[in-house]
N, C-alpha and C positions, 0 to 999 in steps of 0.2 A: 388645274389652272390657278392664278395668282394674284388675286383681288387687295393684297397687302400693296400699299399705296397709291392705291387707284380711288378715284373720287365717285362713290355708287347715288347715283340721285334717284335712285326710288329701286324697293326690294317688295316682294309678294312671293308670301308663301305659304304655300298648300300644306298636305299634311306630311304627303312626304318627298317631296321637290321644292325648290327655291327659283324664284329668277330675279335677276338683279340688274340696273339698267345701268351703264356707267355714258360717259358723252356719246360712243359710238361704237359700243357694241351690247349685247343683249348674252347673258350670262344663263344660262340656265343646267343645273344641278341637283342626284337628286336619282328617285324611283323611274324608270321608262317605261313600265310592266303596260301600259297603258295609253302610251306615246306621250306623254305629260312635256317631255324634252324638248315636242316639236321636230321630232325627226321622223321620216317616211317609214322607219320598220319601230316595231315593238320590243328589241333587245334589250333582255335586262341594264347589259352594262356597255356601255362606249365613252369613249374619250377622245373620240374625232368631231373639234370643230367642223360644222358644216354651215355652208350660208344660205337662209332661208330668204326669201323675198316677202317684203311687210307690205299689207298695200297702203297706197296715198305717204308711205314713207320713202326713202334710200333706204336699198340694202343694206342689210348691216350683218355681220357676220354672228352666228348662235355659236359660241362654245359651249356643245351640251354635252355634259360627263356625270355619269354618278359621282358620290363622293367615295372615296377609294384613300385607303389606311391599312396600316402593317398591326393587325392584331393578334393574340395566342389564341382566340377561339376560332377566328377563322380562317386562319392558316392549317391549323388540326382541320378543318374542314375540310380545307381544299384539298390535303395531302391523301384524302381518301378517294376525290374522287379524280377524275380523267387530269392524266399531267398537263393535259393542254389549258386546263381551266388554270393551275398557276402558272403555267409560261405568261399569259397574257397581263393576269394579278400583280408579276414580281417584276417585268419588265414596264408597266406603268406607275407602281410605287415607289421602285427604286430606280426611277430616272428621276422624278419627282420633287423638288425640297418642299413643296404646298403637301404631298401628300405624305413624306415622312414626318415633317413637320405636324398634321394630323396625328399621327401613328402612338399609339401605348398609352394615351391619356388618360391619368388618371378616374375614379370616375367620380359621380355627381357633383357636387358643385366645385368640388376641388379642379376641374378639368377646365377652369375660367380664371383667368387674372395672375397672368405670369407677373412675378415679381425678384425681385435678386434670394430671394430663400425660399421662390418654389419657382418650379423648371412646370410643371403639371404632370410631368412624365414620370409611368409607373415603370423604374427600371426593371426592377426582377422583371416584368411582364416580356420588355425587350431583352433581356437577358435568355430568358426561357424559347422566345420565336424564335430568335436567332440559332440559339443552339438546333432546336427542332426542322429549323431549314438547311443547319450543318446537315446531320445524318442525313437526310432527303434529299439533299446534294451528290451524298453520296453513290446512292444508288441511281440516280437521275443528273448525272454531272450537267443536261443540258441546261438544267435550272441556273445552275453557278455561271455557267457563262453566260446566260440571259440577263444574271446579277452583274456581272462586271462589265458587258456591254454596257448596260441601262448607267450606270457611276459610271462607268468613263465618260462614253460619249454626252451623257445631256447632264448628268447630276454636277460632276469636277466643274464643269462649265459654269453655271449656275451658280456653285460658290463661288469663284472669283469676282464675281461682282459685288458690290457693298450690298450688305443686307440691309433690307429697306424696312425692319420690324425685330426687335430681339428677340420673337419668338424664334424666328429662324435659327437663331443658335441653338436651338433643341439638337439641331443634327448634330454636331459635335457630340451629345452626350450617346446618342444611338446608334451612330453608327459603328464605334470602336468595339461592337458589340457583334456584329457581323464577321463571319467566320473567314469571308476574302479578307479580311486586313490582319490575319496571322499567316498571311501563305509570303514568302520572300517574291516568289512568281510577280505577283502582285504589284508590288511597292513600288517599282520604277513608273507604274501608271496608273495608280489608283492613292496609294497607303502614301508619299509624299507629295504629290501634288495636292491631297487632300491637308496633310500635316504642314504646307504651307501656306493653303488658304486660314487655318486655324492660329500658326504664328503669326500670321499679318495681320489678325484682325485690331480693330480701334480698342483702345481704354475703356469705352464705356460698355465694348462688347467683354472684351476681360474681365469687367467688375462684376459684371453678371455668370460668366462662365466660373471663375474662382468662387466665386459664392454658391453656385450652384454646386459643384465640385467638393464643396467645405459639409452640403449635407446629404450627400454620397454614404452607401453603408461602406465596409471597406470591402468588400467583394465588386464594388463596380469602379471602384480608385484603382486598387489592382490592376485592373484590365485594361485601365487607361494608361495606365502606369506601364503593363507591360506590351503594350502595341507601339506606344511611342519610344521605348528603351532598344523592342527589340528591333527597329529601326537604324537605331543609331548604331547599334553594335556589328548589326548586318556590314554595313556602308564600311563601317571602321576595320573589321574582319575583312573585308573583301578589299580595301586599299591595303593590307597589310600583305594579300597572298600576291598583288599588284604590282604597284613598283614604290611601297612604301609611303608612310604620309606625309614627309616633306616634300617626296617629289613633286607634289600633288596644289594643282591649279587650286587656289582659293575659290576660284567662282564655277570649280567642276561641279557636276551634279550629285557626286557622293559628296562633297565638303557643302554643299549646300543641305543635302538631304541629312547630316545630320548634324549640322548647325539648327536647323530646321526643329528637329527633332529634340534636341536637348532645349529650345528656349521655348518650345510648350512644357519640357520634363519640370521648366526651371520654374513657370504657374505652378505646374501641382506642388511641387516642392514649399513653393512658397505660402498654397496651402496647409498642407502637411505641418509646415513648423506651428503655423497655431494650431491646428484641429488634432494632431499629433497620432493620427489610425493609421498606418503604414508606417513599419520600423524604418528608422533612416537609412539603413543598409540596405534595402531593397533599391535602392537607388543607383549602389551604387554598382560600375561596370568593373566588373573583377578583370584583372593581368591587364589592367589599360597600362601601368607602367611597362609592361613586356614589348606593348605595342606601337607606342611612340615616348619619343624621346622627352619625357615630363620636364625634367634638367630645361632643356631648353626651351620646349614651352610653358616653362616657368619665368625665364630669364627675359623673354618675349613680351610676355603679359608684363612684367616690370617696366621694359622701355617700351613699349604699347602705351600702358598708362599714363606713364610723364606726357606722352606724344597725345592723350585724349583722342587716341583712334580705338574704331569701331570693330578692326580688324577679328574674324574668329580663331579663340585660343580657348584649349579645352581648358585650362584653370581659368577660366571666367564662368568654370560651372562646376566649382567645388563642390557641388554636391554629391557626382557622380565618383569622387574620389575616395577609394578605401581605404584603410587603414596604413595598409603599404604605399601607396600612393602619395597620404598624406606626409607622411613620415619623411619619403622623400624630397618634398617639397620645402619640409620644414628644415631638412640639413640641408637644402640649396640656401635657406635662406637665411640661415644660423653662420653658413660659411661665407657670406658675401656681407653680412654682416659683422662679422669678424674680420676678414679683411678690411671694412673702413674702418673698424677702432683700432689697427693692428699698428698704433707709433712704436709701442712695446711689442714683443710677438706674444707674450704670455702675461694671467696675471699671476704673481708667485703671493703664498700664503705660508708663512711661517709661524706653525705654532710648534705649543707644548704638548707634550699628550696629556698630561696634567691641567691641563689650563683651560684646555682648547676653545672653550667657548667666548672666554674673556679675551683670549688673542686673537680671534676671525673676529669678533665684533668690533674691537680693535681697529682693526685693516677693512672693514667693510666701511666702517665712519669715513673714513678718508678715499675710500673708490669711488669711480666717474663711474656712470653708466657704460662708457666704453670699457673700463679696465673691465663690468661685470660680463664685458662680452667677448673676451678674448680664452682665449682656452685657460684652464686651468692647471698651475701646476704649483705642488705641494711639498713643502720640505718641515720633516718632523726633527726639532731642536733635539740637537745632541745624536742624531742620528746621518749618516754620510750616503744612504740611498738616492740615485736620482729616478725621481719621476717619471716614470717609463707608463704610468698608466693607474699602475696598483694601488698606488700610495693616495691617488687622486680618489679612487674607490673606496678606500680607507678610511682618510677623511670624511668622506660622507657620511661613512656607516657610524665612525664613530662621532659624528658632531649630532646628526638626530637622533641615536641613543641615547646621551647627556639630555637635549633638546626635552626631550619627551617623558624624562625620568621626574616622577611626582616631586621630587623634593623641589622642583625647580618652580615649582605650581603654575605652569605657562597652560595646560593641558591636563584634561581629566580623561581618563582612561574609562568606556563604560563596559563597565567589568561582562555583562550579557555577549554584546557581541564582539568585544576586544576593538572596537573603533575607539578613536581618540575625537575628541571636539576639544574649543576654546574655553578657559575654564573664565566663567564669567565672574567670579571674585577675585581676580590674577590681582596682584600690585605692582605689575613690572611696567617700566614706562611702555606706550605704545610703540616706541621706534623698537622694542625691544624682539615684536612683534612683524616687524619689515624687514627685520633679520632676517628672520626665520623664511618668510616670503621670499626675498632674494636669494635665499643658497636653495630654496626649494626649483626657483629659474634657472639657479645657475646648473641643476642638477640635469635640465635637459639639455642646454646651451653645450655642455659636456659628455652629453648621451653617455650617463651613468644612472641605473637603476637605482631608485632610493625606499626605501622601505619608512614609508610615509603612512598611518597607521588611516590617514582621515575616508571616511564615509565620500560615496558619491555627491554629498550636497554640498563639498567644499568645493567639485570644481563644475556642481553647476551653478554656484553662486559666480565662480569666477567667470564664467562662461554670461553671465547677467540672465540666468535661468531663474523661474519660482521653483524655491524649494516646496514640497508637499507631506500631504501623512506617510509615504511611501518612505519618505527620506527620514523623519523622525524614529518609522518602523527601524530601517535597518540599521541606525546609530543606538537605539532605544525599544527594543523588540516589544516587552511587556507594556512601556510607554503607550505606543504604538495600537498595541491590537487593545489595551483600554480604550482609547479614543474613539477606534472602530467598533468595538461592540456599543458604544454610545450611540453611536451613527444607524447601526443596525437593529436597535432596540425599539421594540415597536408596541410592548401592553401598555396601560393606560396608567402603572404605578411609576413612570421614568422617574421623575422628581423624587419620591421616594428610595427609588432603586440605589440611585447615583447621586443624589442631594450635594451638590457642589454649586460653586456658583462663581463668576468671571473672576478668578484668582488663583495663583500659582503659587507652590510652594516651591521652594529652589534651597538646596541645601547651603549653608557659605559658612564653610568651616569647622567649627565647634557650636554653631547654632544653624535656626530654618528661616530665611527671609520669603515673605510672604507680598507678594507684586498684584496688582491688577493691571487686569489687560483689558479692562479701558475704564474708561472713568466713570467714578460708581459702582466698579465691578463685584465690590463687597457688599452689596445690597439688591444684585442680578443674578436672581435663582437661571440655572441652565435648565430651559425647558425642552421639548420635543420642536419648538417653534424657531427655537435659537439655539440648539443645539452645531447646526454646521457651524453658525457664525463663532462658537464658543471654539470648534477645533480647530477650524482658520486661523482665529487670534491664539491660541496655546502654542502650536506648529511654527506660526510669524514669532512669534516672544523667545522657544527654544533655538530655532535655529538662525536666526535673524535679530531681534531687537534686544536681545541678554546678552549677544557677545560682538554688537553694532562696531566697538572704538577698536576690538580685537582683530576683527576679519577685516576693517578696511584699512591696517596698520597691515596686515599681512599682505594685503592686494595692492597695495601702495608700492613694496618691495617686490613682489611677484610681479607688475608689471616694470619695475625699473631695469628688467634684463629683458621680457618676452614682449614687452609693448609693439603692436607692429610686427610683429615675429607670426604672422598666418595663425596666431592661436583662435580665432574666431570661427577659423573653419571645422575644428575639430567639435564634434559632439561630447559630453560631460563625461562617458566614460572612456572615450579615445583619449583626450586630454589625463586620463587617470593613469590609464594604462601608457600614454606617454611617459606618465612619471615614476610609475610605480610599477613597471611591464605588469605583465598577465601572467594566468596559470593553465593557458591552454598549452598543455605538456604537448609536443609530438616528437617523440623519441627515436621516430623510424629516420624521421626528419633529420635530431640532432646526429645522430647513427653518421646519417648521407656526406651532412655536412663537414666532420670530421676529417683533418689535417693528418699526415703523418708525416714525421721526419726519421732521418737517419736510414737505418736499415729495418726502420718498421714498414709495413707496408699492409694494405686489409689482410689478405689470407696470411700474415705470419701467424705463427701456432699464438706467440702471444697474444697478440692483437684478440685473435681468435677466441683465445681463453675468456680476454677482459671481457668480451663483449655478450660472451654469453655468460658470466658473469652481472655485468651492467643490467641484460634484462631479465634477470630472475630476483630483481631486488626488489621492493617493495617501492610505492610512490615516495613513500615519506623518506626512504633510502635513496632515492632516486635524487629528490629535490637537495637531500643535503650533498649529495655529490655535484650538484649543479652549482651550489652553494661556497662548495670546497675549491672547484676550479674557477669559477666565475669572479665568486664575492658576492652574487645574488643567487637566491631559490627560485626568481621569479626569473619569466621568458621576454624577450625585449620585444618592443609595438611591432618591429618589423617581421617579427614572428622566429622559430628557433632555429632556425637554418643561419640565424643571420649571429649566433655565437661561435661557431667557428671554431670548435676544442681542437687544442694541436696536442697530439701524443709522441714523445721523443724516446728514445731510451736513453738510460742509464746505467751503468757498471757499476760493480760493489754486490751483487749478490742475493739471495731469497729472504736474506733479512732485513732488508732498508724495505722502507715505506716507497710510497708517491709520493711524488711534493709536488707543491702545485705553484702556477704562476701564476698568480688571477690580471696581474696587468697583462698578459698577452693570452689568458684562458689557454694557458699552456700546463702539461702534467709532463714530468718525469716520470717514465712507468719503469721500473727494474724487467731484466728477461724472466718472469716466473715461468716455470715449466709444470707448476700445478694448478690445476684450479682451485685445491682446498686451500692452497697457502694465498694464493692472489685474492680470493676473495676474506679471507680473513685478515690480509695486510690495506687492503682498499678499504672495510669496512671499519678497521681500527681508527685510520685515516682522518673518514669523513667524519666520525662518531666525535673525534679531538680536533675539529680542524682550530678551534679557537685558540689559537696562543701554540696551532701546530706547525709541522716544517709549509707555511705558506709564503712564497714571496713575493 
């Protein structure tokens, strides 16, 4: 029973029974071994209201109940003895929200004074019952349906009403813990009407539930994470085998149920970005592109938005969106952007091969933000090629080649792990700097892979991430795990050991400039005391405050193409691997994907040869072939299916090479009819392709 905003004017209690007097009814809870309850028999335990007559009073009704809660000892208790002793336990706890609300609490004093960063609730403990009424279910199924009665009929109930005490929100965190809300059987009567009374709830119950949620271990995030995901996917999955998801009534009970379902997913989420235990990808629902039409629930969400409606569109929950997903989004939205800048249809860039740098920065002075968002196409002086694709790939490779080359001193190379950062003695003006930033934008606006040397911390800065030691590690390894043995050093000589104190040495040039990182720093020995605060400010000075006029000279240009452009949804290394694809090789993949023309065809004998050829090469052979036909080593965001090698023949004989066409990932392959000679003319090839037959 439920004494949570009820007005109690007088309580007495024994040692182990309570009763409590409220305007007009008389409450009693508690031991009955002895009829203490007030009720005609001596049973341990009952939970049937009965109404006694007082004398020289009105009747008033006695609800007399022990107190009854979901615990791991005495469930193991129950489970031993007669199944009838927990039919009666499991069917009055879990219809209950007073007595799950009870349930798992912490104990001694911790089990008093709910607040937004304690719940009281010992989750492992419900983590553990739960599982151990799973198995017991199993062999005793009548238990589970005694379970899902009891939540359907009175528990669902119950929640729909305002909850009259924040305690109440406990059940949220318990019951996703319960083995009915993995079963699909389920969800049309239990698992979404439940996850709807949880989306509805007020602000002030959210602030509690997300805080609660934020100090979760990450083994009970997960669970919540994965009850409400597989919700939605169910719904989404079963309109798909249906009549598809446009067909589909906005206010049906699957678009409700996982509307429903993702704008709880979209709390934890919002969790999750600060407390950061659950990789983002766990989020996300793979081949949702397969499944509806994202193109246009993209295009939707656009004019949705101008309209300030409410309407549900799955890109109003970029979380759930993968990598391929995301990808697609971003050419919808690269290509409708390009349409409004499109008075020109192209911007054209005319350099020297000699020059190059001085005649793009040239042409970049004088471009609108629209000309940097119109496609790109390239013409090398003195050369009669039209820009079919290659040339535009070309350009790239060779402008951040120059870009990046030491004598230019824009960029320091650190030799450990081969990343490049911002060289903080540059003397190049800063706009020099938003060059570089712009053709790094313009390199996705033109979805061309670009071989861009920087560390993860460049695009979680641009992403408006903290960088950390993690970041300094992989730009600066040795760097790096010095700071951490600082951190981890624990005998009593530190000061000693490590004898430094808030000041940096930073190489510039031909001498060593020496900075404090903060003021006074030359007179603040680093102790065990202030030792973090020493690696915070060394970590802020390297990758932040030493090259401050450099990186926002680059971000200034980097957003004068992608401003607006969905880049906020992408996470630091999607955003990376946008620009710089990835090296998750799948060869079986690239294999599948593969075009033929002419009278090649898979089984001709050549084909044949090439390919088993192809996979008996080495990675590093492998990549410089991807290299040879592409113009990049690297594999694009949307993954390697999506390069598309076309293989053609050619006439002239066992002595001509391949030649490759990287603006259409197209190869010339001659008919060899040996394998020693084809793979000694393929490998020639790749080995030369610089400056070889590529067009």
């Amino acid at each position: 029973m439920e004494l949570m905003g009820s007005v109690v004017l007088d309580v007495a209690c024994g040692r182990c029974h309570t009763l409590a007097i409220t305007e007009n009814k008389l409450y009693a809870f508690g031991l009955n071994t002895s009829g203490q309850l007030g009720l005609p028999n001596v049973k341990h335990t009952t939970s049937i209201p009965l109404p006694i007559p007082i004398e020289k009073q009105p009747p008033i009704t006695v609800p007399s109940f022990p107190v009854k809660h979901l615990s791991l000892s005495f469930v193991r208790h129950l489970i031993n003895e007669e199944p009838e002793h927990l039919y009666d336990f499991v069917e009055t706890v879990m219809a209950s929200l007073c007595c799950l609300n009870g349930s798992f609490l912490q104990s001694g004093n911790d089990r008093f004074g709910v607040t937004e960063r304690h719940s009281c609730i010992n989750m492992d403990e419900a983590m553990e019952t739960f599982l151990l009424l799973s198995d017991y279910c199993t062999a005793h199924p009548k238990v589970e349906s005694i379970m899902v009665r009891s939540v359907e009929v009175s528990l669902i109930p119950s929640l729909r009403s305002s909850l009259i005490d924040i305690e109440f929100a406990r059940v949220y965190l318990i019951l996703p813990w319960c083995h009915i809300f993995s079963f699909s059987k389920y969800y049309r009567n239990i698992v979404v009407p439940f996850t709807l009374c949880l989306s509805d709830q007020n602000s002030t119950t959210w602030e509690f539930l997300e805080s609660w949620w934020s100090c979760l271990a990450v083994r009970h995030l997960n669970r919540i994470l994965k009850v409400f995901k597989q919700v939605a996917c169910f719904f989404i999955d079963n309109l798909m085998n249906e009549h598809g998801w446009y067909g589909q009534n906005r206010n049906s009970f699957p678009v409700i149920a996982i509307k429903s379902a993702l704008d709880v997913l979209s709390h934890l989420n919002k969790v999750n970005v600060k407390v950061r235990k659950i990789p983002f990808s766990s989020f996300y629902i793979d081949d949702l592109e397969k499944k509806i039409n994202l193109r246009d629930d993209f295009l939707q969400t656009m004019n949705e938005d101008r309209q300030c409606s409410n309407r549900f569109l799955f890109c109003r929950y970029p979380f759930i969106l993968n990598a391929v997903a995301k990808s697609i989004l971003f050419q919808v939205n690269v290509a409708v952007e390009m349409v409004i800048a499109q008075v020109r249809e192209y911007f054209f860039i005319s350099v020297s091969r000699n020059n190059i740098i001085e005649d793009t920065f040239k042409q970049l002075i004088v471009a609108t933000s629209y000309d940097l968002k119109r496609p790109l196409k390239v013409q090398f002086v003195g050369e009669d090629a039209d820009d079919l694709g290659g040339l535009k790939k070309e350009f790239f490779m060779l402008i951040f080649q120059e870009l990046f080359n030491p004598k230019y001193g824009m960029f320091v190379e650190y030799e450990e792990s081969r990343y490049t950062w911002f060289a903080h003695y540059n003397f190049e003006e800063p706009q020099t700097y938003e060059y570089v930033g712009i053709l790094c934008g313009m390199t996705i606006y033109n979805n061309v892979i670009a071989a861009l040397p920087f560390p993860l911390a460049l695009y979680k800065k641009l992403l408006n991430e903290p960088v950390t030691l993690e970041d300094l590690k992989e730009l600066s390894p040795t760097e790096g795990r010095c700071l951490e043995e600082m951190l981890d050093y624990d005998d009593d000589d530190f000061e000693s050991v490590f004898g430094v104190n808030f000041q940096i040495s930073l190489p510039c040039l031909d001498k060593v400039e020496t900075v404090e990182l903060k003021p006074g720093g030359a007179d603040i020995n680093v102790t065990k005391a202030n030792r973090q605060e020493y690696v915070d400010l060394y970590v802020d000075y390297k990758l932040n405050q030493m090259v401050l006029h450099q990186f926002e000279a680059f971000e200034k240009g980097f957003n004068r193409v992608v401003a607006g452009c969905l880049i906020p949804m992408f996470q630091p290394l999607e955003l990376m691997e946008c620009i710089i694809g990835n090296q998750q090789y799948d060869w079986v993949a690239f294999e599948k994907s593969t075009q033929y023309r002419g009278e090649y065809w898979r089984q001709d004998p050549t084909i044949v040869l090439f390919w088993e050829v192809f996979h008996e090469m080495s990675l590093e052979q492998k990549k410089k072939f991807l290299l040879f036909v592409t113009g990049s080593d690297r594999v694009p965001f949307q993954g390697m299916d999506q390069i598309k090698m076309i293989i053609q023949p050619c006439f002239g004989g066992e002595e001509y090479y391949p030649v490759a066409h990287t603006c259409f990932n197209l190869i010339d392959l001659p008919k060899y009819k040996s394998k020693e000679i084809l793979a000694k003319k393929l490998l020639e090839a790749i080995e030369h392709n610089q400056g070889f037959t590529v067009v």
